[in-house]
N, C-alpha and C positions, 0 to 999 in steps of 0.2 A: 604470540597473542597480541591483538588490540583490543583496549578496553575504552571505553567511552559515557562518560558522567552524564546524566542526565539528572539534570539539581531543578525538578518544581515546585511551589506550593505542596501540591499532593505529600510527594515523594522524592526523595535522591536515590538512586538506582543505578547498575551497570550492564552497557548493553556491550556482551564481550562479542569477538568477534576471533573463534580459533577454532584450527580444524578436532573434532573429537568436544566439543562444546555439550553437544547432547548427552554426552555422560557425566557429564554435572550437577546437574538436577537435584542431584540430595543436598549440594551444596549450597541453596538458597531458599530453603525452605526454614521456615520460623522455628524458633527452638519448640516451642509448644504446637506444634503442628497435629492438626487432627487428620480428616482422612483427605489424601489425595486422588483429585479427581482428575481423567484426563482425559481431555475433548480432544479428539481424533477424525479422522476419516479411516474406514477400513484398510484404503489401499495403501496408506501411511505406517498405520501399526503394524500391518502386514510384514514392512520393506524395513521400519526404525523404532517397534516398539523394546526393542531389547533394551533401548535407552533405561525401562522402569525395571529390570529383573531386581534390583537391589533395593525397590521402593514399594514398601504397600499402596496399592493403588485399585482403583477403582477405575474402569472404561467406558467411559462414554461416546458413543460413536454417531457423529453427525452427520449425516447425508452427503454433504458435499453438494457442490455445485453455486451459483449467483442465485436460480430460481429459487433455491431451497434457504436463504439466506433471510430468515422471515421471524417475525415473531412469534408465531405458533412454535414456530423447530425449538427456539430456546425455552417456550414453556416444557416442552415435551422430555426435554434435557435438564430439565430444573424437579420435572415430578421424576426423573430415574434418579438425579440425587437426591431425593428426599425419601424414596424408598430405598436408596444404601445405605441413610443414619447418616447424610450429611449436616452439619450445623456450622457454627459462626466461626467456628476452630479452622473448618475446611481451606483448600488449596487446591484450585481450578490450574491443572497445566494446560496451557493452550497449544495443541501439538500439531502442529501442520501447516497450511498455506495462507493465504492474507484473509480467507475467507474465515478458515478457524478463529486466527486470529482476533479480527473484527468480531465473531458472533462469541468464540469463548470466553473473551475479552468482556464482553457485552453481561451474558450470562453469570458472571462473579460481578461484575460492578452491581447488579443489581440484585443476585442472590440474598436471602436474609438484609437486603441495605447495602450488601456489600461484602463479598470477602476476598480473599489475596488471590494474583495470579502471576503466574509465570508463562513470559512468551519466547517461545520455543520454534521460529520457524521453518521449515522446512523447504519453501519456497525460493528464489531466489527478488522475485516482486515481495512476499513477506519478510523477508532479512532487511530488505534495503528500505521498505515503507512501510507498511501495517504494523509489524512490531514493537516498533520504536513510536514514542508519542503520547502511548495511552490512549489514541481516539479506538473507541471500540462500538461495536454498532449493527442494523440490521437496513432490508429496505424496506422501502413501500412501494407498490404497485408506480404509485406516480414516481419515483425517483431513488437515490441509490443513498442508501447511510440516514436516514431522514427520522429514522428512531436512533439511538444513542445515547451515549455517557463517557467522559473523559474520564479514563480507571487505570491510571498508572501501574505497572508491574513489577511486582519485585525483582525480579532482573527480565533481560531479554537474551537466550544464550543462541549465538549465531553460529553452526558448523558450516561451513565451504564443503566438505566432505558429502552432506547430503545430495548437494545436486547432482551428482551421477547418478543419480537414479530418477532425473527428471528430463521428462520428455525435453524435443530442442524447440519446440514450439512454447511450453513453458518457460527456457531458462531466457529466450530471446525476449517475449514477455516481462520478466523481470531486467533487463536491459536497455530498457525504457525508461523505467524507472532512474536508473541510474544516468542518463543522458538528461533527464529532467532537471538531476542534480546537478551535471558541470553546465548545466544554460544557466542555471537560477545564479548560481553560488561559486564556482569553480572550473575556471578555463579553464586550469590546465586537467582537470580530470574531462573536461569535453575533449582536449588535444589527445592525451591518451586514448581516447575512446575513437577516435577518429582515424588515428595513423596504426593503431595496434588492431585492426578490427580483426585480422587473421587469429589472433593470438586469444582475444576475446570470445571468439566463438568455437575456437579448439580447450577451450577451459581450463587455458595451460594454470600452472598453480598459482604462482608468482602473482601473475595480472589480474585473478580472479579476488585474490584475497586483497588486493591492492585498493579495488574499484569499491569492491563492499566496505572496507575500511571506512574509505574518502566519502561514500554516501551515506554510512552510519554517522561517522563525524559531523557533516552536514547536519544531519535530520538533529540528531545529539542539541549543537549548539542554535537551531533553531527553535527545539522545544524547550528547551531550558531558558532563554530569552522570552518567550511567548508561549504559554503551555494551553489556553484556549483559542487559538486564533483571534486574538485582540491587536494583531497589529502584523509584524515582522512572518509568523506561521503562514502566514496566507503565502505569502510566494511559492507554499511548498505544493499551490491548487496548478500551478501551470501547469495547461494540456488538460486538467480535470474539472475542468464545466464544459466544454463542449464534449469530453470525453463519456464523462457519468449520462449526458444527456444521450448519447450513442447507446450505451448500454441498457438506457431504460427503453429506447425507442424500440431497440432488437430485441427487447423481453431478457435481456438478460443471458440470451444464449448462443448468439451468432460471434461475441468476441471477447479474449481474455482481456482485465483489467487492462494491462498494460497495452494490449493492444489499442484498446478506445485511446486509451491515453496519448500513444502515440499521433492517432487522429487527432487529437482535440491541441498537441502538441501544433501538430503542423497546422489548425487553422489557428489557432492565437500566433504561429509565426507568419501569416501572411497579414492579418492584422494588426499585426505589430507594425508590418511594414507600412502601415496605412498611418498609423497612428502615433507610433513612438520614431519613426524615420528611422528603424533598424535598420541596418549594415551588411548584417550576417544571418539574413536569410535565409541565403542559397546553401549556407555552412551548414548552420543547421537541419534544414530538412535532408541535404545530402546525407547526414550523416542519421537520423530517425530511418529513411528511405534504407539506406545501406544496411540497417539491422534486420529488416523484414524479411517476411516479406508478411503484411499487413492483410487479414484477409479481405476478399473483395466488398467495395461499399454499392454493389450493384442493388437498385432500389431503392435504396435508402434517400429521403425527401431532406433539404436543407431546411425548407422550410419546416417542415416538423421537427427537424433538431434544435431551430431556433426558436420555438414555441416553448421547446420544453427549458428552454433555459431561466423561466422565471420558477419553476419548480426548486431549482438547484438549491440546496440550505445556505449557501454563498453570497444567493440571493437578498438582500434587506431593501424590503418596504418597495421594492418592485424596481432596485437597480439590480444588476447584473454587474460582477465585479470579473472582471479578466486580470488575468496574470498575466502580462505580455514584456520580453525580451527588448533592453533596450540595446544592448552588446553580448555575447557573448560571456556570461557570468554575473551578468547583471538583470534586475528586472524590477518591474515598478506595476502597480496596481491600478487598476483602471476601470472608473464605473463612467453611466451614461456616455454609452460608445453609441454614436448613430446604428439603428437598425441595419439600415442597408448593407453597411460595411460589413458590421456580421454575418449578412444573412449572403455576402458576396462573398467572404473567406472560408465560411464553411463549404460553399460552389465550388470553390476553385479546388480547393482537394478532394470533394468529391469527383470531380472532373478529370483531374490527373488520377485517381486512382491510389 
């Protein structure tokens, strides 16, 4: 087992990371706890709700999907707890992928003011980022996450176990994610990720638990350092302003989280190279490329990606803030970047594909 402290204002918490984790659940639940509630998707409960057989619980089942990721859904999920005799006692388990997460997450921060929850996820992009943080949240038409509340969890419990029962286009998805973490934070988890890719993508056990460990620790010591994005958190945006602007472009449906991320990854590395004289351009993309395969950007306007980047919540007072790579592990933040540059980085991977 690895476990991993996360010490904010909010809250101190632990976001465990062991295979059989999802049966835990009763294990962090408040001594006075009233009823539990568990935001789900159906094809989730279906494959892992066994996790609750020992817990009185209540099910609440969300839609699923980006497009459904709205504020109506969580009112609609707030009047079904309210018709089970939910009250201030209650306990939101957020059970599923970075979208549960974010919206179940969302729906108890603001329940009654506020009540507890638990992130549970299912995902391998929800293990390694959504869960961990406390950012929880829905979108808007104009842009992704742009309703929200920071609502820390009483614990975040991470099984490796679930992912065999996730498609390979999801788990490579969440693999993204984690190559996010060795640019920002940790070469040698990029090194690993680079020379093991065989072994990464066969789910062998060893490397799978290794990589989420190394990227929960990251994420761990960055919120606990910065728990609203006041300073140090923001590195954790690289790839995710030109990414989230992809997502909103294609309504939300044409690509997984991590996959925009991956996009948004590879045009802040070619602007990096503009900007910060990175090194390890070619490292880097070789190795995002290598995880793919990235679905096609056929269509898709640079110029309208770049429009939409003053929408991003990242955004203040109408700079544009990029996360961009100065080495390999390293990375520095970066506002009032020339138009052009941008609107020429995001071409160029559109270009290559």
């Amino acid at each position: 087992m690895a476990s991993f402290r996360v010490q904010t204002p909010q809250r101190t918490y632990d976001a465990i990371v062991e295979r059989g984790a999802i049966r835990r659940i009763p294990e962090f639940l408040p001594q006075k706890c009233g009823k539990v509630f568990a935001v789900t998707t159906k094809d989730v409960w279906n494959l892992h709700g066994s996790a609750f057989t020992q817990i009185p619980h209540n099910v609440i089942f969300f839609p699923g999907g980006e497009s459904r990721k709205r504020i109506s859904e969580v009112e609609a999920m707030a009047e079904q707890m309210l018709a089970a005799g939910a009250d201030r006692s209650s306990v939101v388990v957020a059970f599923g992928g970075g979208i549960v997460n974010d919206t179940g997450g969302f729906l108890a921060a603001i329940f009654m003011r506020g009540i507890p929850v638990i992130q549970v996820p299912t995902t391998l992009l929800a293990q390694v980022d959504a869960a961990v943080g406390g950012k929880t949240g829905v979108n808007l038409v104009s842009g992704k996450n742009l309703l929200g509340s920071f609502h820390q969890p009483l614990a975040v419990l991470i099984d490796p176990d679930v992912l065999k029962t996730l498609p390979d286009r999801e788990y490579r998805a969440g693999l993204y994610e984690i190559i996010k973490c060795g640019v920002i934070r940790d070469a040698n988890l990029f090194r690993l990720l680079d020379e093991d890719i065989a072994s990464v993508l066969a789910q062998e056990p060893a490397i799978v638990d290794r990589i989420i460990a190394d990227a929960v620790r990251i994420k761990a010591e960055v919120v606990s350092n910065d728990e609203r994005e006041g300073g140090l958190r923001r590195i954790l945006n690289f790839g995710h302003t030109v990414g989230h602007a992809l997502e909103a472009e294609t309504q939300y449906s044409r690509f997984l989280h991590g996959e925009a991320v991956a996009f948004g990854m590879r045009a802040a590395t070619v602007l990096a190279e503009r900007v910060t004289d990175l090194k390890d351009a070619a490292d880097i993309d070789r190795v995002i490329v290598n995880y793919g395969p990235i679905p096609s950007l056929k269509g898709i306007s640079a110029k309208n990606l770049a429009a939409r980047l003053v929408s991003d919540k990242k955004t203040i007072q109408g700079n544009v803030h990029f996360v961009l790579p100065t080495k390999i592990g390293e990375v520095t933040v970066v506002s009032g970047v020339d138009y052009a540059q941008v609107l020429e980085s995001i071409e160029a991977v559109l270009g290559g594909g």
